[in-house]
C-alpha positions in Angstrom: 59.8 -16.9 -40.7 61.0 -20.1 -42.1 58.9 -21.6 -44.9 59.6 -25.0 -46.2 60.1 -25.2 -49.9 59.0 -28.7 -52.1 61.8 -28.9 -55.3 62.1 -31.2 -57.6 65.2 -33.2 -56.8 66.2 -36.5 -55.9 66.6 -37.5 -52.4 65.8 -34.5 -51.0 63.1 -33.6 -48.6 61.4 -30.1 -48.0 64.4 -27.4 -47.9 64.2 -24.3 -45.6 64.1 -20.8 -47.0 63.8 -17.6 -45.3 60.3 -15.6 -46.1 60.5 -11.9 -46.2 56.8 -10.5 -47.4 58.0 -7.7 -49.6 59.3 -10.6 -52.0 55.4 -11.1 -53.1 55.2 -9.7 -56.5 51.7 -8.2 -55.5 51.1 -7.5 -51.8 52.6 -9.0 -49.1 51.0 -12.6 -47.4 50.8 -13.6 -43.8 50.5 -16.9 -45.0 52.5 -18.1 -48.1 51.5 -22.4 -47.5 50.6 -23.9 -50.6 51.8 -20.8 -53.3 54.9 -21.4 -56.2 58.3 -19.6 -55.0 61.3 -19.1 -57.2 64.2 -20.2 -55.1 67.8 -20.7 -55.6 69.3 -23.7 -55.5 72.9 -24.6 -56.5 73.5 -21.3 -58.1 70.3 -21.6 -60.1 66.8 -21.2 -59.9 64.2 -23.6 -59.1 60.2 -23.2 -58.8 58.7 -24.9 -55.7 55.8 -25.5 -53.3 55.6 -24.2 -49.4 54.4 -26.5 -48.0 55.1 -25.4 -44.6 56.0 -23.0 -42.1 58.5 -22.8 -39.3 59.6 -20.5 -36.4 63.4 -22.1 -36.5 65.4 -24.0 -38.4 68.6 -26.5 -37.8 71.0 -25.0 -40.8 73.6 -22.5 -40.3 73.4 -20.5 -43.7 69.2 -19.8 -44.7 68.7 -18.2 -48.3 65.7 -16.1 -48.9 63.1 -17.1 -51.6 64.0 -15.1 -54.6 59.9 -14.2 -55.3 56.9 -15.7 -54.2 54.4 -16.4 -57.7 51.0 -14.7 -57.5 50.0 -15.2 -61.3 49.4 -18.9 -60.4 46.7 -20.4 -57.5 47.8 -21.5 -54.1 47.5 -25.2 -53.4 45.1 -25.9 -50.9 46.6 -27.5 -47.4 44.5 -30.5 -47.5 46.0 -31.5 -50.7 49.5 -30.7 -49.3 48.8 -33.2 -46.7 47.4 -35.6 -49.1 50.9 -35.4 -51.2 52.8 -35.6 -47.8 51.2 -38.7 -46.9 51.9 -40.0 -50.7 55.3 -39.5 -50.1 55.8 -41.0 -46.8 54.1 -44.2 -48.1 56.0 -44.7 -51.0 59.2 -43.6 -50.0 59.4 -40.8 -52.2 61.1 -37.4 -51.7 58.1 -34.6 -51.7 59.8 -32.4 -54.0 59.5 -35.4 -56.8 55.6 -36.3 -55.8 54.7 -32.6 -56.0 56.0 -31.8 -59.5 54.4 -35.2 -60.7 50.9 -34.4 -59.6 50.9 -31.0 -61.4 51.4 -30.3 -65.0 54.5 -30.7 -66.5 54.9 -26.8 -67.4 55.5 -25.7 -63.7 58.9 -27.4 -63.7 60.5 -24.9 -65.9 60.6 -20.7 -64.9 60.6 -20.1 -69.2 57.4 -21.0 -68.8 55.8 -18.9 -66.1 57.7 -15.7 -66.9 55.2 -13.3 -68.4 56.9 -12.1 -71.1 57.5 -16.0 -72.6 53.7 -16.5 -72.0 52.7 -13.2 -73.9 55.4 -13.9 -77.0 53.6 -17.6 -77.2 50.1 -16.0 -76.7 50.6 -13.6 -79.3 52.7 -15.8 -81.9 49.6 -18.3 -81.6 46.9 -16.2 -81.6 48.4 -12.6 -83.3 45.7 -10.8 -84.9 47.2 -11.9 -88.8 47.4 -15.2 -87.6 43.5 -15.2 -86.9 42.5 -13.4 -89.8 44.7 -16.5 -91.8 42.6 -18.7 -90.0 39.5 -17.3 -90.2 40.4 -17.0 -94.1 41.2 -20.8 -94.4 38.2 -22.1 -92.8 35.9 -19.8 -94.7 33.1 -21.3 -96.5 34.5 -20.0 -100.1 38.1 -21.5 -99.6 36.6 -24.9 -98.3 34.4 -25.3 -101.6 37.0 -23.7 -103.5 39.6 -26.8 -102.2 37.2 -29.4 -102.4 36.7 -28.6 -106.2 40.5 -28.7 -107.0 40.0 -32.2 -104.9 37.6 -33.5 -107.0 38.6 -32.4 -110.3 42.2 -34.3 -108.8 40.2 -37.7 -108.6 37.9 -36.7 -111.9 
């Protein structure tokens, strides 16, 4: 099965990729439309949108998507369309009308690779960085500070 993959680069429309199921990272789909792939493209790897599917395809050489993202939601079709149309009426390659309807975080893999998410998760919200928090914004520090602040202007 052929599935046709929105990237983000200019003056390109959909590219074809070959769709093996046992790529999903959780079970395999019958129907991938509308879910984030990892791809490569140039020797490097690229996120991107099916927004189709194909029995055939015109190119000689078809590489396979890499891994198909199930930590993320799938687009609904409608809105695929809705993008498609976009892009026909402005002129626009789909791969740059995709990425600039959705946040800026999916253009980047560093970002949806678990282990980045959990380092940034746990850096931000580590269990000594609460209890700092929770220490700052205490009701002793805060009357504590505004003293020193007054006895500044005093």
């Amino acid at each position: 099965m052929i599935a046709q993959i929105a990237i983000d680069l200019p003056n390109f429309e959909a590219l074809d990729y070959l769709y093996v199921p046992k790529n999903s990272l959780k079970k395999p789909k019958e129907s991938i439309v509308g879910h984030w792939v990892i791809v490569e493209v140039r020797n490097k790897k690229k996120i991107g949108l099916v927004v189709g599917l194909k029995s055939h395809t015109s190119a000689r050489q078809v590489k396979q998507i890499e891994v198909v993202i199930d930590n993320l939601p799938p687009v609904d079709e409608s809105f695929i369309k809705f993008l498609t149309f976009i892009a026909n009426y402005y002129h626009r390659a789909l791969g740059k009308v995709v990425f600039n309807s959705f946040p800026t975080s999916l253009k980047s893999i560093k970002n949806l690779e678990a282990d980045y998410i959990n380092k940034k998760k746990n850096y931000f919200f580590g269990p000594n960085e609460i209890k700092k928090k929770i220490n700052i914004w205490s009701v002793g520090s805060l009357t504590k500070s505004r003293k020193n602040v007054m006895n500044l202007y005093a």
